[in-house]
N, C-alpha and C positions, 0 to 999 in steps of 0.2 A: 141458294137455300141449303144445299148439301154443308157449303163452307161453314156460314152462319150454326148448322148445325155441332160441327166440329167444333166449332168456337164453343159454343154453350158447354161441349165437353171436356173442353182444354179448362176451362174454370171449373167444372164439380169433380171434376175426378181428382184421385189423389195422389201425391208426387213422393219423394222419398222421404221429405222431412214431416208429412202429415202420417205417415207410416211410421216415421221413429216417434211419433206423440204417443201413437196410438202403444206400441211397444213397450214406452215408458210408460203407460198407463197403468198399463199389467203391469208394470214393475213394482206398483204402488202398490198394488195389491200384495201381491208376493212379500212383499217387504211389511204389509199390515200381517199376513198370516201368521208372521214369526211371532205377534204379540197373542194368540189365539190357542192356548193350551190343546182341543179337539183340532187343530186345523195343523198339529206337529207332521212334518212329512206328505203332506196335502201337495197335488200336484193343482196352477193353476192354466185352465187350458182355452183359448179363448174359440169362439164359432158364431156362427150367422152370417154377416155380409162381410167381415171382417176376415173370416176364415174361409169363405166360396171366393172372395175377390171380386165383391159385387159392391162395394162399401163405396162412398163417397165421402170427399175431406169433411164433412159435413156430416157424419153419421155414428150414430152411436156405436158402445162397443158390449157384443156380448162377451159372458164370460162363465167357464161353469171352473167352479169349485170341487176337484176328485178328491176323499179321502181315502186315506190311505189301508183302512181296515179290511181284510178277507170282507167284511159282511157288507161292503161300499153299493154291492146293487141292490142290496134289501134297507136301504136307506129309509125310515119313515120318515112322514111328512114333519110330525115334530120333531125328530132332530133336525131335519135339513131349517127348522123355522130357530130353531135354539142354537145353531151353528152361526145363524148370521145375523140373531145380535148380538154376538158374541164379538160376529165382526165388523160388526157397525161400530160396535163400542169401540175396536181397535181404532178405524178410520177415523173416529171423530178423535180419539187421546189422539195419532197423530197430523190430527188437521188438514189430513188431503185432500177432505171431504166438502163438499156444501149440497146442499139441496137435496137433502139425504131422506128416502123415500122407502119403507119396508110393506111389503103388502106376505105377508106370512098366510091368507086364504086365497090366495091367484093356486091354479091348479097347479101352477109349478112356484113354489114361493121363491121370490125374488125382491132383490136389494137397491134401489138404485138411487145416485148419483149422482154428481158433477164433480170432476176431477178439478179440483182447485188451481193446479200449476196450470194446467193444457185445456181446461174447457169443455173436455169429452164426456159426453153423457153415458153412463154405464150399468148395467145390468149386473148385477150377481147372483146364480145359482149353484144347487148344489150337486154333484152329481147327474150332470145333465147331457146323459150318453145319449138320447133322439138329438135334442139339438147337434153335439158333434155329429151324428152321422149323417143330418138332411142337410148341414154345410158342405161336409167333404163328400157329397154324392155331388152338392150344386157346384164344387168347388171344377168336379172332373166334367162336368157338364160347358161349365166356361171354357174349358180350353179347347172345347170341337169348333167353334165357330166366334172370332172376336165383338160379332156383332151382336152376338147377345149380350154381353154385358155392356156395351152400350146402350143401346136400349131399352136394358132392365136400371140403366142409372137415370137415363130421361126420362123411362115412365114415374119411377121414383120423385124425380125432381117436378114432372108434372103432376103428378100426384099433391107433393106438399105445394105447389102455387093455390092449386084447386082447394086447396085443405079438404083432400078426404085420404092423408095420410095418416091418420090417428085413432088409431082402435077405442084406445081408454073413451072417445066420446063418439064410438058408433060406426066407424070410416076403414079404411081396410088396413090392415098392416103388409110392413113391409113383401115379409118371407109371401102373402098371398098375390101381390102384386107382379114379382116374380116369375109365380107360376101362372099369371096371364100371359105373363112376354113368354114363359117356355112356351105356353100351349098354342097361341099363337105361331111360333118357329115351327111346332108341330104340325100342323097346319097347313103353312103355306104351300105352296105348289111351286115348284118342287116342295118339299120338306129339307128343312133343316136338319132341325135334331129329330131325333129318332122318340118313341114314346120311354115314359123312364123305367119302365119293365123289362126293357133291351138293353138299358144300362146295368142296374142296380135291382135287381127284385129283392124286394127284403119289405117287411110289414112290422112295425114297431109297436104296435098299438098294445097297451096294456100291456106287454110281454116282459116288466121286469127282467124277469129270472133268466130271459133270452140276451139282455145287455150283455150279460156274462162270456156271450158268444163272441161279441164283437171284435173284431181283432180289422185294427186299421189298414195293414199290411195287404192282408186278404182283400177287403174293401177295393184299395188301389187299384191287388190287381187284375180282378177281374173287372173292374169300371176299364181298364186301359184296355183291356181283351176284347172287349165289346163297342168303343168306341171306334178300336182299328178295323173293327170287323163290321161296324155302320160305315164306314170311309171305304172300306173294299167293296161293299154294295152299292155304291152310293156314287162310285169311280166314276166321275161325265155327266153325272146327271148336280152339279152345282147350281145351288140357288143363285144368282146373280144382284138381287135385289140392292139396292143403292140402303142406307139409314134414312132417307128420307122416305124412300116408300115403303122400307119396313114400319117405321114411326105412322102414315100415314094410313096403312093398310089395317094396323093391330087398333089406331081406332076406328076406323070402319067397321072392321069387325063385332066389336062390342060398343057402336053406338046404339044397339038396342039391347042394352044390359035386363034393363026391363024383362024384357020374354024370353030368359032363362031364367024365371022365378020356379019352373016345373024338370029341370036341367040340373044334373050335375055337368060342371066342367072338371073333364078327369088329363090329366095329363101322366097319370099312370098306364092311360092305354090309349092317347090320342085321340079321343075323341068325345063328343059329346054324348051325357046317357043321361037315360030318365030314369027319376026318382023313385019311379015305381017296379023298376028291374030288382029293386036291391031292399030286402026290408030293411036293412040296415041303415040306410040313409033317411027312411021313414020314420023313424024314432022321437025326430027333432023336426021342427019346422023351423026352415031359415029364408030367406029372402033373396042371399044369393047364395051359392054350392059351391068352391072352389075345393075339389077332392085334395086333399094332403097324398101324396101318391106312396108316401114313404110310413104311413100312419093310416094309412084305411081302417074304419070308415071317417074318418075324423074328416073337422071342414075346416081347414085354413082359415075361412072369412066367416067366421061364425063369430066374430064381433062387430058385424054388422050389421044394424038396426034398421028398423022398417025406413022410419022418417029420413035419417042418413043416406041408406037404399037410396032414396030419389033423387037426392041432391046426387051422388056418386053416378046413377044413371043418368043424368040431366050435365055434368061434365064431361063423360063420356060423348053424348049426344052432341053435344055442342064441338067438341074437338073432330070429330068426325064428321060434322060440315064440314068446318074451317080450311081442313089441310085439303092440301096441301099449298093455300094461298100465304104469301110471303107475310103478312102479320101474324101467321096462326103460331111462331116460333115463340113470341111473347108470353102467348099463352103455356109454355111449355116451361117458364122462367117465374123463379120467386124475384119478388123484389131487389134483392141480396145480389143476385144471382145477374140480374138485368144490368144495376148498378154496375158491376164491376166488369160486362160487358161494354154498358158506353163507355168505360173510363179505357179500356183498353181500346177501340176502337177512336175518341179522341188522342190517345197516344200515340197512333198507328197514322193520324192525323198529321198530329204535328212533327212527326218523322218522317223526311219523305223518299226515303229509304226503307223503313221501315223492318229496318235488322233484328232492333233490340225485343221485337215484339214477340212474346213467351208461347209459341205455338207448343204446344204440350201433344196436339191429338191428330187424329188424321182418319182418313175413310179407312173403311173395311180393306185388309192386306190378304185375307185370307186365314187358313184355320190356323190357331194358338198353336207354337208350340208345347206341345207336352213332353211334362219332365215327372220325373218322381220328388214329389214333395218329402221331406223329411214330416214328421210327428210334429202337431203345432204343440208345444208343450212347456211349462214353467215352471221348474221346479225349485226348491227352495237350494241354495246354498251349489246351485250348479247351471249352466249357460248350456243352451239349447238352438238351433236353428230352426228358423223360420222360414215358409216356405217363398222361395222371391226376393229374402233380401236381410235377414236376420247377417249374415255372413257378409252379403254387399256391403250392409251398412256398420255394421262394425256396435250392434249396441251385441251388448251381454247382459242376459237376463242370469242376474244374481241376489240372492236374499242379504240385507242386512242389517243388523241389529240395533 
């Protein structure tokens, strides 16, 4: 089971040449900015699963758009909406574009995509300093424990089999999904990670004029400060847990999603709290409460719907029978995903040797190294490093004309 498991992540994870798609993606962009008069000197910078290293060769890419003016954090809504069809227009004169999608009334308006060379589905916003910041907060969080992000890619991938991967019709999105598998690590006994208050305290909510503050550097390194200083507490007391019973345990857990309809799940303080502690949470009535820990009081999963609710409680339920019996892995697998498992596994067949076979993954080895990531950033008319592999790989993000 464990193997099997491994398998399913040697195929969704990403290698180095679905990393240089994703890099030339951005490049497409960059290279559209130059035709965008407001967009002159724009820095572009990309974040979400892409920028935490939570991403799947399979997953979209965020991207915010910095301009370049002193007044960039008092950004209004209409310009950030008059900026990007301004850049739509560019994308479509140079045809990198299809399936080009602008929602100018989403609380944060955004531009999306399909990258015509590469496939990759994309996101564009404007000035989008939360998003950077709750990436490179999830970014320093990956690298305490490898087993998080793998099981934030399977819950992910079990997610989209289930289809209740899809906000736009009710179902949860990614970034909330996420902060189930942290609060879960949180959780377990031992504990994992620590609650994200010991990492990163920081509240973003409505605080504009506070973006101002943000300085990446800082970020770092007190995320690294705190991290070593969860590992010094923490010295012997290692969770052991195999991915098979972390995957098995995390639905256990929320096979009764149901009865946290009265429950916030907070992973800003590791624990579960009720709704009624907090008037702030009482404003809205949601169905499920996934706390944004970086955004309080905000709700992660607040686009999900009563009717959706059930179905997403009712896959939970049902995976958390299943495991940890040997079909329940299936369930864990899109179509796509299955496929290209039997083909490998017929391969593996008719080799009986079985050398040539692309093992990409492996169990838990212990904690990520941590290193100082460079600024993930793109700017026009100059090459930038990337964190993990911009320099590996040898691409150069450059603007041109």
């Amino acid at each position: 089971m464990e193997k099997r498991m491994n398998d399913i992540l040697s195929v969704i994870k990403p290698v180095e040449d679905d990393r240089n798609k994703q890099l030339r993606a951005i490049q497409e962009i960059v290279n559209s900015i130059y035709f965008v008069g407001a967009l002159r000197g724009a820095t572009v910078k990309p974040f979400g699963s892409f920028a935490s290293n939570l991403y799947a060769k399979s997953g979209d890419l965020d991207v915010s758009v910095e301009l370049s003016t002193d007044s960039n954090f008092h950004t209004s809504k209409e310009k950030k909406q008059d900026v990007l069809r301004e850049l739509m227009t560019a994308l479509e004169f140079r045809g990198v574009a299809t399936y080009m999608h602008f929602i100018p009334t989403a609380r944060v308006p955004v531009l999306q995509y399909v990258s015509k060379l590469f496939g990759i589905s994309c996101d564009i916003s404007i000035n989008n300093y939360p998003g950077r910041i709750k990436s490179r907060i999830l970014y320093w969080v990956n690298t305490i424990d490898e087993r998080f992000g793998d099981v934030v890619l399977l819950v992910k991938e079990w997610a989209r089999s289930q289809n209740v991967n899809d906000p736009k019709n009710g179902t949860l999105n990614s970034y909330s999904l996420s902060l189930l598998v942290l609060f879960h690590f949180q959780t377990c006994e031992p504990s994992i990670l620590p609650p994200m208050k010991e990492i990163y305290d920081v509240n973003i909510a409505g605080d504009i004029t506070g973006m101002a503050l943000y300085n990446e550097r800082h970020l770092d390194e007190v995320c690294m400060a705190n991290i070593a200083k969860f590992r010094r507490q923490n010295a012997g007391k290692r969770n052991e847990s195999s991915l098979l019973q972390l995957i098995t345990t995390f639905f256990l857990k929320f096979s009764h999603l149901d009865s946290y309809s009265s429950d916030v799940i907070s992973t800003y303080t590791g624990q579960i709290k009720r709704i009624q502690d907090n008037p702030h949470w009482m404003d809205k009535s949601y169905c499920l409460f996934v706390e944004d820990p970086f955004d309080r009081p905000d709700n992660a999963a607040r686009t999900v719907s009563m009717e959706e609710f059930h179905r997403i409680a009712r896959a939970f339920k049902y995976s958390g029978y299943i495991f940890p019996a040997p079909n329940a892995l299936r369930s864990l697998c899109t179509p796509e995903v299955c496929s290209e498992l039997d083909r490998l596994r017929q391969h593996v067949a008719a080799n009986t040797h079985g050398d040539q076979y692309p093992h990409r993954a492996s169990g838990f080895s212990g904690n990520r190294a941590v290193h100082r990531p460079e600024g993930l950033q793109f700017r026009q008319a100059s090459c930038c490093s990337i964190p993990g592999s911009a320099a590996a790989t040898g691409v150069r993000i450059r603007s041109s004309s």
